[in-house]
C-alpha positions as CSV (number, residue, x, y, z in Angstrom):
1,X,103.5,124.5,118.4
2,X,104.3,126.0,115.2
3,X,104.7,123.7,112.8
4,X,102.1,121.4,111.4
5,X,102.0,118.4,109.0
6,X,98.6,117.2,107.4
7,X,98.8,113.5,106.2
8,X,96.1,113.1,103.3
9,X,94.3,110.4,101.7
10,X,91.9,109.4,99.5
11,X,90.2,107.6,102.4
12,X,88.1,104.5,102.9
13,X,85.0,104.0,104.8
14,X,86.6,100.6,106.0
15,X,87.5,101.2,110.1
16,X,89.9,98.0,110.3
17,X,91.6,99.3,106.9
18,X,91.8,102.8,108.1
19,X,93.7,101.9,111.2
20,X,96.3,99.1,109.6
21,X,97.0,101.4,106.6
22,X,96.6,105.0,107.5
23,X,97.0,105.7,111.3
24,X,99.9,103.4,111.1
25,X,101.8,105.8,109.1
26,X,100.3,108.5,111.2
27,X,101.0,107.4,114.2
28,X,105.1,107.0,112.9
29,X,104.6,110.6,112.2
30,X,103.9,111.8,115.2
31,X,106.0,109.8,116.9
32,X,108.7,111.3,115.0
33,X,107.6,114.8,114.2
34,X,106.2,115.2,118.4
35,X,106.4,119.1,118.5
36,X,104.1,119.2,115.1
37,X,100.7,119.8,115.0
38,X,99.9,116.4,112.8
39,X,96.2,116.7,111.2
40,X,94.5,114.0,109.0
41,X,92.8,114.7,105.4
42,X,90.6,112.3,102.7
43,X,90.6,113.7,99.2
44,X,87.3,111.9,98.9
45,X,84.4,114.3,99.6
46,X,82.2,110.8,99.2
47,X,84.3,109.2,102.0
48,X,84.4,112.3,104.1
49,X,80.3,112.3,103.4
50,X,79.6,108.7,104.6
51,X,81.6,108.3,107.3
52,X,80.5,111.4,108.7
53,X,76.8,110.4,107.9
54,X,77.2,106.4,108.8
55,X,79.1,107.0,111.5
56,X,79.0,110.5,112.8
57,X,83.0,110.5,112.0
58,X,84.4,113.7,111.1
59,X,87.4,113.8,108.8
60,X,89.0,116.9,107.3
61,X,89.5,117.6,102.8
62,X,92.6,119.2,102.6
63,X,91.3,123.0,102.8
64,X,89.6,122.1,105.9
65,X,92.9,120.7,107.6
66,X,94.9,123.9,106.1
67,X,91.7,126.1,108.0
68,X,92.6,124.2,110.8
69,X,96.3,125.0,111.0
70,X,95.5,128.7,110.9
71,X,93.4,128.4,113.7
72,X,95.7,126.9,115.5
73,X,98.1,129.8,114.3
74,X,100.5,127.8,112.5
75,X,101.9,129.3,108.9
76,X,104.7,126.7,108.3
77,X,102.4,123.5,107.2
78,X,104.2,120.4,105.5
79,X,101.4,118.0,103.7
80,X,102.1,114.1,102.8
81,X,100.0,112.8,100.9
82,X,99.8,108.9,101.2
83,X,98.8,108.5,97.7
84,X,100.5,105.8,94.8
85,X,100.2,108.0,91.3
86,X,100.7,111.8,91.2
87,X,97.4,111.6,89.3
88,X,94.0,113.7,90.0
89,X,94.1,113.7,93.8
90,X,97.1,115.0,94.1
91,X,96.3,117.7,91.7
92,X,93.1,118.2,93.9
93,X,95.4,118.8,97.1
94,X,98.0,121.5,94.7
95,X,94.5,123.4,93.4
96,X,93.2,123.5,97.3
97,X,96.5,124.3,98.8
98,X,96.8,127.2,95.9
99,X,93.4,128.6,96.6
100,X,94.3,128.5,100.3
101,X,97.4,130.5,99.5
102,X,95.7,133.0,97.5
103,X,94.1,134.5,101.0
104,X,97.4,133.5,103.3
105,X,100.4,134.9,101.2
106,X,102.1,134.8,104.3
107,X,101.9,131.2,104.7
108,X,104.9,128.5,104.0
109,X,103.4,125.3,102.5
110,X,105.4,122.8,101.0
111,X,103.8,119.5,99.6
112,X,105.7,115.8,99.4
113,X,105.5,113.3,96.6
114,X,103.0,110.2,96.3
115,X,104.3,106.5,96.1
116,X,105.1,106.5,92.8
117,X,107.8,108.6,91.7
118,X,110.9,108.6,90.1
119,X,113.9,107.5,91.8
120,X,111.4,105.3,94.4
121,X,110.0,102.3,91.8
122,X,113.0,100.2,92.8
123,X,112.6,101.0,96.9
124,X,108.9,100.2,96.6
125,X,110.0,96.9,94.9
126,X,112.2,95.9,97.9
127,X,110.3,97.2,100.2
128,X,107.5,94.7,99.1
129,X,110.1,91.8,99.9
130,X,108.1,89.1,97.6
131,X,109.4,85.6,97.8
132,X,110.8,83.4,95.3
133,X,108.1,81.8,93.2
134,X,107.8,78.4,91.1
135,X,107.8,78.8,87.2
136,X,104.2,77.5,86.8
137,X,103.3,80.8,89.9
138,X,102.6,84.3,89.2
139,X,101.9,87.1,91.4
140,X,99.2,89.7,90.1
141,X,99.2,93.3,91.8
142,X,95.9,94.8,91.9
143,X,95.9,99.1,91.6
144,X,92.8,100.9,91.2
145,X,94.5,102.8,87.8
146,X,93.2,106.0,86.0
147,X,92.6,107.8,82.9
148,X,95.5,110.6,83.9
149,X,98.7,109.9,81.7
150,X,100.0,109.4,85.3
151,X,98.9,105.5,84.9
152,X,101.8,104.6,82.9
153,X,103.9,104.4,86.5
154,X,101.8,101.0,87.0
155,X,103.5,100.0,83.7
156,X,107.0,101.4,85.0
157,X,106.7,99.4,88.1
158,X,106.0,96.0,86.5
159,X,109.9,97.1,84.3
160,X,111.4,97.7,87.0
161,X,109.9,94.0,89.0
162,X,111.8,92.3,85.6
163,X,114.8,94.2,86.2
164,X,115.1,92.7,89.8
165,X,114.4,89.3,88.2
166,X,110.8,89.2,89.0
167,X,109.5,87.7,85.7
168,X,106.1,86.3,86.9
169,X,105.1,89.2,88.8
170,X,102.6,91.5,86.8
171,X,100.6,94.8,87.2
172,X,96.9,95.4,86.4
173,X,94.4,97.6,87.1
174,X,90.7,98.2,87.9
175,X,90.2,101.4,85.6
176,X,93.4,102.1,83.9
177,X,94.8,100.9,80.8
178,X,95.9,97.6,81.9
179,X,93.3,95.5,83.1
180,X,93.2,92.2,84.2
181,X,91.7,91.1,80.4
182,X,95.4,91.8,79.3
183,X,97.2,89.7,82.1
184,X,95.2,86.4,81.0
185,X,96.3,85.7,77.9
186,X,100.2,86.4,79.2
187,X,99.5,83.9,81.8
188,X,98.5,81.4,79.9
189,X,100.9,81.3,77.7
190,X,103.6,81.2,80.1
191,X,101.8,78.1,81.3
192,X,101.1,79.5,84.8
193,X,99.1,77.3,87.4
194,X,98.9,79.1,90.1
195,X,98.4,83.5,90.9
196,X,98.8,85.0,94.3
197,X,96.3,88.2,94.3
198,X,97.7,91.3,96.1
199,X,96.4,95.0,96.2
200,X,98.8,97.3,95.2
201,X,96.8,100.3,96.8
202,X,97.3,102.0,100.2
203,X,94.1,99.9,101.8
204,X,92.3,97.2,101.9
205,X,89.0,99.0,101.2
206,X,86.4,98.4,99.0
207,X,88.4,97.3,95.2
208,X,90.5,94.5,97.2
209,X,87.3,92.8,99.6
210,X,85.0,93.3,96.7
211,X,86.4,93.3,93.0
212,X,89.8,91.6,94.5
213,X,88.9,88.9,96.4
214,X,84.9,88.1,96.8
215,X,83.6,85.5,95.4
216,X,80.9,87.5,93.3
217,X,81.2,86.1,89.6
218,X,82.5,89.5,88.3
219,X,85.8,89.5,91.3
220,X,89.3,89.2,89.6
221,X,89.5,86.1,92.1
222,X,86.5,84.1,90.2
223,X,87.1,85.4,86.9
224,X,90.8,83.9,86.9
225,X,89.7,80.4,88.6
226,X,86.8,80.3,86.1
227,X,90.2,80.7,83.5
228,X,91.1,77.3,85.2
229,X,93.6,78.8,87.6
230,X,94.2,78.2,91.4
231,X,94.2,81.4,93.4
232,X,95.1,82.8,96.4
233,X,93.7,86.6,97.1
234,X,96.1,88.3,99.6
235,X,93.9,91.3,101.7
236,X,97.1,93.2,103.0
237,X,97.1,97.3,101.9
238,X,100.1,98.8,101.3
239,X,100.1,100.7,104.1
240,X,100.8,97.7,106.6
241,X,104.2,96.9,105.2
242,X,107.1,99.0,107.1
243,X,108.8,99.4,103.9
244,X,106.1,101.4,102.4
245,X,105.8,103.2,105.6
246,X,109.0,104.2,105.0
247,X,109.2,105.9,101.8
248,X,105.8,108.0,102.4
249,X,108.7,109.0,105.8
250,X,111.3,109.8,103.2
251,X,109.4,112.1,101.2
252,X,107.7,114.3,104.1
253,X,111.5,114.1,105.4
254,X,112.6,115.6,102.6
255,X,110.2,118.6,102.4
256,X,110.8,119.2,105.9
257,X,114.3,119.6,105.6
């Protein structure tokens, strides 16, 4: 075996989400890629730390999975990172695969590109495959958002969604710069009834059961039907849906050849 591929995360501490949204994807790799050494990363230290602590669950940061590699005497390493925003985790997996380079010169490391970029926005929006909804019907994407400037590709997305002729479907996010607080008042004036929920992250983790869907006062799920709307919260990660699965394939494709 001398080639290797490490797929990396941020991770979640949520087993069911773990296996519908990242071993899925994984196991596609491998099935694809059988003569490569396939190895599995979080970018989350705090992840990595709990599961290995709750559950005695070991799970590799990206310098640890490049360590690995070498010991398994493999110098031509492609990494995927099943990320949606080239925002600070992926920077986190360039500044660890740099340092690892600085002691392997001799190594051959070549990175693909998160969810979220460039000629992709209008795959992702096909590959989501949203029905037709009523005028008085909106769908509302949930991603976690970011101070990096890489958080205006939420606001790219929700252009492209009106390009396709998806009027009613809009983009928020947890800590970026669109937040559900803006979506209200837009919904409201276009006299919308009823909003369909859906994460648009990788899994179903912690943002989507708890600030999602729950039905603790502060959850984007009460806070709209305290707005007087009817509501429907959606627990489905982004990595479930084949057409998702599919672009994170295209890009470690294209590294690889």
């Amino acid at each position: 075996m001398k080639k290797g591929i490490i797929v990396v995360s941020f991770g979640t501490s949520y087993e069911e989400a773990r296996k519908l949204c990242i071993e899925s994807i994984e196991t596609r790799i491998r099935e694809k890629y059988k003569d490569f050494l396939v190895l599995r990363a979080f970018t989350s230290q705090m992840v990595i730390n709990k599961l290995k602590k709750r559950d005695n669950y070991r799970v590799y940061n990206p310098r640890e999975a490049l360590e690995k590699m070498k010991e398994a005497g493999i110098k031509e390493i492609y990494i995927q990172p099943l990320l949606i925003l080239p925002g600070y985790e992926y920077e986190k997996i360039l500044k660890q695969t740099e340092e690892f380079l600085k002691d392997n010169e001799d190594y051959s490391i070549k990175i693909g590109k998160p969810l979220l970029y460039d000629e992709d926005y209008a795959k992702i929006v096909e590959a989501l495959c949203f029905p037709a909804i009523k005028a008085n019907e909106a769908i509302v994407l949930m991603g976690h958002g970011t101070d990096h400037k890489a958080d205006i590709s939420y606001g790219r997305l929700e252009r492209v969604f009106r390009e396709n002729g998806y009027e009613n479907i809009y983009v928020a996010t947890v800590e970026g710069r669109v937040t559900l607080e803006n979506i209200v008042p837009v919904l409201k004036d276009k006299k919308i009834e009823r909003v369909i929920l859906r994460p648009f992250m990788l899994v179903a983790g912690y943002h989507v059961i708890n600030d999602m869907a729950s039905e603790e006062e502060g959850s984007w799920k009460s806070i709209l039907e305290r707005e007087g709307f009817n509501v429907e919260a959606i627990l489905k990660g982004l990595g479930e849906l084949e057409g998702i699965q599919n672009i994170y394939l295209e890009h470690l494709e294209k590294i690889i050849d």
